[in-house]
C-alpha positions in Angstrom: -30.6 19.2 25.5 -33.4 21.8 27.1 -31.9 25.6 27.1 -34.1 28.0 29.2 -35.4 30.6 27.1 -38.0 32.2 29.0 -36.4 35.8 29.3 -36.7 38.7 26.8 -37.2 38.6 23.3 -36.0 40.8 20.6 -37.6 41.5 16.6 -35.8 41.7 14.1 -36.1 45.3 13.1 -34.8 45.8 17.0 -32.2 43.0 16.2 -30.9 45.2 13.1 -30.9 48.4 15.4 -29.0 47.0 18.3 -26.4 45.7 15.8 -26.1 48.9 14.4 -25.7 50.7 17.5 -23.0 48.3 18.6 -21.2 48.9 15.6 -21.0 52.6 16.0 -20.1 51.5 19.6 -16.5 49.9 17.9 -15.5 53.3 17.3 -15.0 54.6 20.6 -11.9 53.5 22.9 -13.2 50.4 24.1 -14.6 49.0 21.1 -11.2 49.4 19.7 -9.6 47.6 22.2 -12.1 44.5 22.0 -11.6 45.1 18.4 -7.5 45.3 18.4 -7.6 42.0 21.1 -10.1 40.3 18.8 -8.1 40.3 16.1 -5.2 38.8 17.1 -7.0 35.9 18.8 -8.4 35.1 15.3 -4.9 35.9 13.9 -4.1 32.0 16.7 -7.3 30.6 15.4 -6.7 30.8 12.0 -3.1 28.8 12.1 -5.0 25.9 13.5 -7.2 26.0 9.8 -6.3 24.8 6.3 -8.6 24.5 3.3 -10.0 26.5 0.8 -12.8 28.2 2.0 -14.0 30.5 5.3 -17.6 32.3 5.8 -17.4 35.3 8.5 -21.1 36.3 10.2 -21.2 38.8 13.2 -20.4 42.3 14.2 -17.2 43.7 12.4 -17.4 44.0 9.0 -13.8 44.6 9.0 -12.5 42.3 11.1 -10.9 40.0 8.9 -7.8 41.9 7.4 -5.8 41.0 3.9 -2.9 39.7 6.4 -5.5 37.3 8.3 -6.8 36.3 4.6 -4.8 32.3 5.4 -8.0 30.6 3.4 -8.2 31.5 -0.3 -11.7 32.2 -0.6 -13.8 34.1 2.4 -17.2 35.5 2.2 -18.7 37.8 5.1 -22.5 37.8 5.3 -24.9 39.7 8.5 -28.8 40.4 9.0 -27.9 44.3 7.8 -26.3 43.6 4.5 -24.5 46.7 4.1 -21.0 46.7 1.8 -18.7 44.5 2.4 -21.3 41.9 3.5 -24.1 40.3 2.3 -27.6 39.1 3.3 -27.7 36.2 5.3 -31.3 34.5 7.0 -29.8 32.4 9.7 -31.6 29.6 9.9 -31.5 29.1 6.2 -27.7 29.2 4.9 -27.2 29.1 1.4 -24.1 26.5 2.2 -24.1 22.6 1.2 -23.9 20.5 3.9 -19.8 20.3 5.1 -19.0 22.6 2.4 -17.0 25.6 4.2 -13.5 24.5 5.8 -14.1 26.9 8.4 -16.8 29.5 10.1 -16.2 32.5 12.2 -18.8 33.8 14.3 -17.5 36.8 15.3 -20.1 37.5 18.1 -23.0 36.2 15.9 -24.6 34.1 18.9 -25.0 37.4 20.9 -26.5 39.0 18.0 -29.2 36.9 16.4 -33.0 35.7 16.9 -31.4 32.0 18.1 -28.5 31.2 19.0 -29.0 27.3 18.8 -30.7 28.3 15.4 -27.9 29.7 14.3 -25.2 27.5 15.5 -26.8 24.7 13.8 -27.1 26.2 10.7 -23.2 26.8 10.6 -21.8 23.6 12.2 -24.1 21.9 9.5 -21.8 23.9 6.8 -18.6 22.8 8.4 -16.7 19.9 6.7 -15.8 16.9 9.4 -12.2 17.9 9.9 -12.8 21.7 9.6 -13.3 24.4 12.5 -15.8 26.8 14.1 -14.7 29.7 15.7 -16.7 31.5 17.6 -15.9 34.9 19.6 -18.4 35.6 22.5 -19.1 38.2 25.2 -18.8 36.4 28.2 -21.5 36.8 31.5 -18.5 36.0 33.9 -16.7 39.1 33.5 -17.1 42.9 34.2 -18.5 43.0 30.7 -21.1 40.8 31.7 -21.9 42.9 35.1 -23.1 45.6 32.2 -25.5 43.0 30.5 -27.5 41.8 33.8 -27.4 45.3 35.0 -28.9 46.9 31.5 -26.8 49.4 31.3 -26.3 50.7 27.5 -27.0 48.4 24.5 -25.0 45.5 26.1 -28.0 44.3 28.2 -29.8 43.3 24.8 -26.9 41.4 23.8 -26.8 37.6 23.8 -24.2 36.6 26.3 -24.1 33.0 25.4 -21.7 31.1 28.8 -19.0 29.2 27.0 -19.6 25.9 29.4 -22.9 26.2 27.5 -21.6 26.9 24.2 -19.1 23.8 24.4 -22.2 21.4 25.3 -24.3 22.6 22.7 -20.8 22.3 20.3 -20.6 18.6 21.7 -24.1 17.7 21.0 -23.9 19.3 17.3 -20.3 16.7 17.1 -17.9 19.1 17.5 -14.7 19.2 19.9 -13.5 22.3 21.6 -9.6 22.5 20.8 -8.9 25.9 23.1 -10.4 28.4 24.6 -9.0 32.3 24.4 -9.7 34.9 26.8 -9.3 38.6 26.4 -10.3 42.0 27.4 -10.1 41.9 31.3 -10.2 45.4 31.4 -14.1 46.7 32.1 -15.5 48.7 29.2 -14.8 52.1 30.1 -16.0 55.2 28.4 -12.5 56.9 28.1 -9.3 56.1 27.2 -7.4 57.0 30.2 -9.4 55.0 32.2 -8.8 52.2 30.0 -5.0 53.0 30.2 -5.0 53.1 34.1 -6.6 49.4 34.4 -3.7 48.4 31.6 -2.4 45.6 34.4 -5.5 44.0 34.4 -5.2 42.9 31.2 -1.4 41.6 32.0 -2.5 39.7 34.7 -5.2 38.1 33.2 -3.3 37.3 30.0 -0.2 36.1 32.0 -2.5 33.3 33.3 -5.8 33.1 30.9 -8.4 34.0 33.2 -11.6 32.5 32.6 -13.0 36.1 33.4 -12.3 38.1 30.2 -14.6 40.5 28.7 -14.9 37.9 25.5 -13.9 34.4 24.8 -13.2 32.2 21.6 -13.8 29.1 21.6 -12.1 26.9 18.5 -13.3 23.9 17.6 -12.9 20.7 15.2 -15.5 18.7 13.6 -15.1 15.0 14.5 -14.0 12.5 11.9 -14.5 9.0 13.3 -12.2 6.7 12.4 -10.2 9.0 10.2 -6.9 10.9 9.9 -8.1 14.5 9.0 -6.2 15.9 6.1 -6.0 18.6 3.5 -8.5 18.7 0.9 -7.9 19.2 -2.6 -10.0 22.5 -3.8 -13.5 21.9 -4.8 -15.8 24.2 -6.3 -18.3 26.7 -4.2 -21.3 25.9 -4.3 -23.8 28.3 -5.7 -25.5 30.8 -3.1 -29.3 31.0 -2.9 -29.8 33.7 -0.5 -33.9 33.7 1.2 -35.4 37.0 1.9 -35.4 38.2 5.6 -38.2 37.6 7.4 -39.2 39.2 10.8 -38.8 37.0 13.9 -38.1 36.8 17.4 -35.1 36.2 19.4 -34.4 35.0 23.0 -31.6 36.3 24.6 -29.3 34.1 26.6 -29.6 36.1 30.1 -28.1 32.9 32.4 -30.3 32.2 35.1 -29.5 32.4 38.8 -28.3 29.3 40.5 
């Protein structure tokens, strides 16, 4: 499958920067509500899993709380390393092939040097049977009106489409179970701002508008010709983890029809 990839690029030093200033960006009213949405879309996710092991990468350190711990084990890696995480390269994971029951990319596609790197790299790590979950900011939205604009960090973001996302999930033999939507609300500076367009996000919720500020897409594995079923716990295999190296990144700006 050919993805365009002609727009901007971004190092990785710039790549560390942005993800820093997004991060700070979590603090303020509307990172908390994408935040506070987020977390109980993963809190659905998560009840479709089982198994032993989960491995977070993306923007919120934090996001995984002790009362969304449903997996015994979880690890939480990033490009920036900095406590609770550790250093991840990501097109080299330190994982055996379909050793992790499941991976959250908690907006990991819109903050790396390749998406389809990336994706690879963490579907290859998924056991057949086991799940991806990946939380994106979506272009289709008032969130994504920011990105093609270039207003604020935002328009260095990845912005992956989820009809993309699914084929690229497809091709890598995966099977989207549900789609979530959330955030419907434009990312406003203020709180009472954010409180006035509060029937936004009922309306959009009430009836799972494609046009959410983020999606998550969960999806399954294939296991042909089998009945998927619980595993019995295994060891963890042992992490080698490469030094980062600087390199490029195309963002995923969609292109015009």
């Amino acid at each position: 499958m050919l993805i365009d990839d002609r727009s901007g690029s971004i190092s990785q030093a710039d790549l560390m920067d942005l993800l820093r200033v997004a991060r700070t960006w979590l603090e303020t009213p509307a990172g908390q509500m994408l935040l506070e949405a987020q977390q109980g879309v993963i809190e659905e996710a998560l009840q479709r899993c089982f198994g032993q092991h989960l491995v977070q990468y993306g923007l919120a350190p934090s996001l995984l709380d002790g009362d969304q711990q449903v997996l015994r084990n979880s690890w939480h890696f990033d490009l920036i390393a900095e406590p609770p995480t550790m250093p991840l390269q990501e097109d080299q994971w330190p994982f055996a092939p379909q050793s992790l029951d499941v991976v959250l990319l908690h907006h990991g596609l819109d903050f790396c040097l390749s998406p389809r790197t990336l994706l690879r790299e963490a579907s290859q790590a998924v056991r057949a049977g086991g799940h991806i979950i990946i939380l994106g900011f979506n272009p289709w939205s008032s969130w994504g009106l920011n990105h093609f604009a270039g207003r604020s960090w935002l328009s260095e973001a990845g912005f992956v489409s989820p009809t993309r996302l699914a084929d690229w999930l497809e091709v890598l033999g995966f099977a989207v179970e549900k789609r979530i939507n959330g955030c419907y609300r434009p990312p406003l500076a203020t709180q009472k701002w954010l409180d006035r367009m509060v029937f936004l996000e009922r309306f959009g919720e009430r009836h799972n508008l494609p046009m959410g500020g983020f999606y998550c897409l969960i999806a399954r594995r294939q296991m042909y010709g089998v009945t998927p079923r619980k595993q019995p716990a295994r060891a963890f295999p042992a992490l080698n983890l490469p030094p980062l190296t600087v390199g490029t990144r195309r963002t995923q700006k969609r292109k015009s029809e």
